[in-house]
mmCIF file of the C-alpha atoms, coordinates in Angstrom:
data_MODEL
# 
_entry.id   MODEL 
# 
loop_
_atom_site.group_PDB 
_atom_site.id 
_atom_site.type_symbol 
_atom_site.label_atom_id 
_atom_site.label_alt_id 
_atom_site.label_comp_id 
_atom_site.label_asym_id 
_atom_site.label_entity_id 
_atom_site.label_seq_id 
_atom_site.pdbx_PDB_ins_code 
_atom_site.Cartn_x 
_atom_site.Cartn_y 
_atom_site.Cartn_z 
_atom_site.occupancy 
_atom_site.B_iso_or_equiv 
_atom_site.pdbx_formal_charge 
_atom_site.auth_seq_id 
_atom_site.auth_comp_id 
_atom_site.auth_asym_id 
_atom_site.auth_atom_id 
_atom_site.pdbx_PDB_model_num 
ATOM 1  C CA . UNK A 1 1  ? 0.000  0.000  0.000   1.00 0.00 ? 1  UNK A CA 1 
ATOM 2  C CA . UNK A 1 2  ? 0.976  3.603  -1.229  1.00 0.00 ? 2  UNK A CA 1 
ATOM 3  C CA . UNK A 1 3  ? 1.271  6.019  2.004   1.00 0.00 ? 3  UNK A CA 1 
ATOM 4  C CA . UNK A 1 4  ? 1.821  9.838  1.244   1.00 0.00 ? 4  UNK A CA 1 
ATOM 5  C CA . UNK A 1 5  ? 3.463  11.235 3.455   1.00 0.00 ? 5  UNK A CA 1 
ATOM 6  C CA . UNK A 1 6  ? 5.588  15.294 4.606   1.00 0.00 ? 6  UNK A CA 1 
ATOM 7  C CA . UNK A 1 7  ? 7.229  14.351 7.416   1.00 0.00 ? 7  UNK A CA 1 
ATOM 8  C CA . UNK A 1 8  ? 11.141 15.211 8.091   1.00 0.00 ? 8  UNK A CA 1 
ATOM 9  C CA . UNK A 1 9  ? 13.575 11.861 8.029   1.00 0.00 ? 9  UNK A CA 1 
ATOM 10 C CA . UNK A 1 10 ? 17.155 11.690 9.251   1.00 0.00 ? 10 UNK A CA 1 
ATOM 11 C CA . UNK A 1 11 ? 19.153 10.476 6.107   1.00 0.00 ? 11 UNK A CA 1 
ATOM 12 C CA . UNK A 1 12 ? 22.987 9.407  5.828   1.00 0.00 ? 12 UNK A CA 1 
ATOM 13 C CA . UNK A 1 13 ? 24.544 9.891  2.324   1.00 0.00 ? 13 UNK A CA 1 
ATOM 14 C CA . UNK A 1 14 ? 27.466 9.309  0.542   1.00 0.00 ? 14 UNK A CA 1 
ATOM 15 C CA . UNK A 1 15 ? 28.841 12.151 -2.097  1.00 0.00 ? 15 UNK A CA 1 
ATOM 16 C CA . UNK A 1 16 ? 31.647 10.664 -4.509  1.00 0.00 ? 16 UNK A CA 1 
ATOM 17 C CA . UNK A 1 17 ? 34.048 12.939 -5.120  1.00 0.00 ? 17 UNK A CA 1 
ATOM 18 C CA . UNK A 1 18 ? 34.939 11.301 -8.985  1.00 0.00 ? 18 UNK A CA 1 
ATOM 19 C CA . UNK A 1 19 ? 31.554 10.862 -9.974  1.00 0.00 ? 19 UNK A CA 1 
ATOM 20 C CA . UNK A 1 20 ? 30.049 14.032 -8.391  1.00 0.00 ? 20 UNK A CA 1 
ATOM 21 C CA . UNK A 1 21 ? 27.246 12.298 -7.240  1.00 0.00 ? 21 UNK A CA 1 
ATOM 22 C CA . UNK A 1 22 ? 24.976 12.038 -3.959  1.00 0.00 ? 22 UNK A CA 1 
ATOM 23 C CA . UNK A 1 23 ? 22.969 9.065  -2.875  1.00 0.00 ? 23 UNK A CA 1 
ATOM 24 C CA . UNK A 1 24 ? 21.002 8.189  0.203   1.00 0.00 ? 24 UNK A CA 1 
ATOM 25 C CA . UNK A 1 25 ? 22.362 4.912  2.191   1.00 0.00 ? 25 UNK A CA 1 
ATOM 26 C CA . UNK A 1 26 ? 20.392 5.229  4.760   1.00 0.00 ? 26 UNK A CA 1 
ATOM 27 C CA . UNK A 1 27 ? 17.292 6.556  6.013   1.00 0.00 ? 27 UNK A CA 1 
ATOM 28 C CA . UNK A 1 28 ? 16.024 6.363  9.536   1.00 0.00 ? 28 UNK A CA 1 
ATOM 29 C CA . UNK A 1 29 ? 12.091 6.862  9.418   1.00 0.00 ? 29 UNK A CA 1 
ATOM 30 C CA . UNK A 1 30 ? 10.447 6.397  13.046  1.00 0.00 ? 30 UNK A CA 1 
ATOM 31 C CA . UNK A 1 31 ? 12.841 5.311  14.899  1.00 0.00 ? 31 UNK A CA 1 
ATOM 32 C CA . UNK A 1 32 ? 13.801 2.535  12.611  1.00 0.00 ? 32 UNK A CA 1 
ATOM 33 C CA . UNK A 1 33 ? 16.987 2.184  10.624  1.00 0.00 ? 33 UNK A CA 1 
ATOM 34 C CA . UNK A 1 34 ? 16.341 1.150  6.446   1.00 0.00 ? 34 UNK A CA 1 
ATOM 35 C CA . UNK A 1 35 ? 19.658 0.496  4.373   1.00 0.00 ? 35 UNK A CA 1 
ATOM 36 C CA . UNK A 1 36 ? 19.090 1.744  0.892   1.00 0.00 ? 36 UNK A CA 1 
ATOM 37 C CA . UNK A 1 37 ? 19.619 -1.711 -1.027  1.00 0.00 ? 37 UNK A CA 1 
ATOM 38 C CA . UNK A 1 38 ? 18.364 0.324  -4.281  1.00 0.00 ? 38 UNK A CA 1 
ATOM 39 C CA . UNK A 1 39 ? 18.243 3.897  -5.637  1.00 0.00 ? 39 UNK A CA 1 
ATOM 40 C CA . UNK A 1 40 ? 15.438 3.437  -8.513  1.00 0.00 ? 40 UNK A CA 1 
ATOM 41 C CA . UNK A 1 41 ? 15.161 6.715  -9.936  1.00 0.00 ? 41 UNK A CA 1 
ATOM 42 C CA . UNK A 1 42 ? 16.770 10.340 -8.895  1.00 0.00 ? 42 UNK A CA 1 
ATOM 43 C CA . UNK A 1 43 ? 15.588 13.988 -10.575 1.00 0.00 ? 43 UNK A CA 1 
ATOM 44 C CA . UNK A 1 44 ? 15.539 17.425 -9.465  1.00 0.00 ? 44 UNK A CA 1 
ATOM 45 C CA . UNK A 1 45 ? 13.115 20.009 -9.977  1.00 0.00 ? 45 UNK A CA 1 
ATOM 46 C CA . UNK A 1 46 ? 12.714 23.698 -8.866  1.00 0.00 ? 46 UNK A CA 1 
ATOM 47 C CA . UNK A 1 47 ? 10.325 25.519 -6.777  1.00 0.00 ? 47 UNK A CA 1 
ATOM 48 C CA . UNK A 1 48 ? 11.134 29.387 -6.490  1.00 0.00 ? 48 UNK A CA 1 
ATOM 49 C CA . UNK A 1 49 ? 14.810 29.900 -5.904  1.00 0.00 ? 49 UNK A CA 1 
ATOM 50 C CA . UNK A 1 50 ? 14.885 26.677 -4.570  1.00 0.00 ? 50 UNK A CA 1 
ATOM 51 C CA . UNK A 1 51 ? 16.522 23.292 -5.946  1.00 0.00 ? 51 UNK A CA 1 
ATOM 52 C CA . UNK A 1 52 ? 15.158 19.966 -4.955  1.00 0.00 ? 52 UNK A CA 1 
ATOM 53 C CA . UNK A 1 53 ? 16.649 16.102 -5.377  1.00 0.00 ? 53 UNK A CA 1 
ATOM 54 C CA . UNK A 1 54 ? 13.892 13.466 -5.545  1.00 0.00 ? 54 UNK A CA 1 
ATOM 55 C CA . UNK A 1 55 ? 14.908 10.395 -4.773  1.00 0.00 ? 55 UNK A CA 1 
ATOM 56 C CA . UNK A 1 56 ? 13.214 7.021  -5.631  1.00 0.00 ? 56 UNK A CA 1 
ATOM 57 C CA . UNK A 1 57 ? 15.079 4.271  -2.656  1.00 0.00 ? 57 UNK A CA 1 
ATOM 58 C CA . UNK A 1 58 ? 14.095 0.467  -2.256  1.00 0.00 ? 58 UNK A CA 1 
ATOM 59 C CA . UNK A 1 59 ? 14.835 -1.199 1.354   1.00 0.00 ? 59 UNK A CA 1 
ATOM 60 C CA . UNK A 1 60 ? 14.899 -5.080 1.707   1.00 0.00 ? 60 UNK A CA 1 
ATOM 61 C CA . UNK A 1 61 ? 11.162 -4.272 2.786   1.00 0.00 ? 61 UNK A CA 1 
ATOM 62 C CA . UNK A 1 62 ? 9.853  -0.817 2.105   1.00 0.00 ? 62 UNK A CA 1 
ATOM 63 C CA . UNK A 1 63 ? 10.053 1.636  -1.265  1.00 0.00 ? 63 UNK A CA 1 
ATOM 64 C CA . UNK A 1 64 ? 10.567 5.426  0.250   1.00 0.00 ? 64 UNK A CA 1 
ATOM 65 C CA . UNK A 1 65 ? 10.479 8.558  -2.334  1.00 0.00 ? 65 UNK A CA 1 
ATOM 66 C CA . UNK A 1 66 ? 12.671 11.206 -0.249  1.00 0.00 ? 66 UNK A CA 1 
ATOM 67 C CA . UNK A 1 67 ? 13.045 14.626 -1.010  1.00 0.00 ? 67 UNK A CA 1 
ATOM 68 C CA . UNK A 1 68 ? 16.555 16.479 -0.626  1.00 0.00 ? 68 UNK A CA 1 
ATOM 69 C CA . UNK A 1 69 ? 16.076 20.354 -0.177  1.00 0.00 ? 69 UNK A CA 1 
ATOM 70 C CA . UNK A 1 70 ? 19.022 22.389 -0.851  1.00 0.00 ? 70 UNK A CA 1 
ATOM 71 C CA . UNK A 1 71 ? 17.908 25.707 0.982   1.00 0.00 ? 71 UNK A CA 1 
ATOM 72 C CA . UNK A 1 72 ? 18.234 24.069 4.570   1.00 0.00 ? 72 UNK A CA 1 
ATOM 73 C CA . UNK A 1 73 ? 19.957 20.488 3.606   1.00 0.00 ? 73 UNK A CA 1 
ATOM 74 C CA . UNK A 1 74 ? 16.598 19.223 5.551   1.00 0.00 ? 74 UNK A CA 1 
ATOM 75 C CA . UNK A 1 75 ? 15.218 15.619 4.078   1.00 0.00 ? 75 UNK A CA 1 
ATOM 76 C CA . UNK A 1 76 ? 11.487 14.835 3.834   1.00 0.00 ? 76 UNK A CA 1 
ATOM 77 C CA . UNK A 1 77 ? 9.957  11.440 3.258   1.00 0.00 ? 77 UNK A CA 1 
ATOM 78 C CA . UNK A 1 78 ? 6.923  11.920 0.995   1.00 0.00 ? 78 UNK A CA 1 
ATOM 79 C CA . UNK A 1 79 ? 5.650  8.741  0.023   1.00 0.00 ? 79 UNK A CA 1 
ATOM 80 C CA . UNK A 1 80 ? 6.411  5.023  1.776   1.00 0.00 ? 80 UNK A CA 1 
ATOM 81 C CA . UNK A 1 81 ? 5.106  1.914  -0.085  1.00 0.00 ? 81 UNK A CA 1 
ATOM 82 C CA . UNK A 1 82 ? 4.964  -1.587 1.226   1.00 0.00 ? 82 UNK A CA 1 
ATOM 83 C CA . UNK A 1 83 ? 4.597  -3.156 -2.138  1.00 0.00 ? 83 UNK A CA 1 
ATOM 84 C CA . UNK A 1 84 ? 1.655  -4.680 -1.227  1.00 0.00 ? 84 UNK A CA 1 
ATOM 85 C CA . UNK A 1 85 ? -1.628 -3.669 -2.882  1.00 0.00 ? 85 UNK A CA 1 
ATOM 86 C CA . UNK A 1 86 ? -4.541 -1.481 -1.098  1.00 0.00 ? 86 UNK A CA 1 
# 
């Protein structure tokens, strides 16, 4: 089932330096550690001034699509899906 969601996540990610690119490892969504196993789609968009990465992650058991503002550097989960249909 397809939740949407605006609530703020703590995310650890890992910039490479060769490939100039971010990606999101790990999020931490109530209380609860998920290791990115899969980054499934990534594009940015603009709203105002501001820039923001949308990112498209797979767990071992949840599908997350975070958003990455770059005003404040805050994450935002917006949509959590079990895979299950509902």
């Amino acid at each position: 089932m397809i939740q949407k969601l605006q609530v703020p996540v703590s995310v650890v990610s890992n910039f490479d330096h060769r490939r100039r690119t971010v990606a999101p490892v790990r999020v931490v969504f109530d209380g609860i550690p998920y290791f990115v196993r899969r980054i499934g789609f990534h594009h940015t968009y603009r709203r105002g001034r501001t820039l923001f990465h949308v990112f498209s992650v797979a767990s071992d058991t949840l599908s997350f699509r975070l958003v990455l503002d770059t005003d404040n550097l805050f994450w935002s989960l917006e949509e959590i899906s079990d895979g299950e249909a509902g």
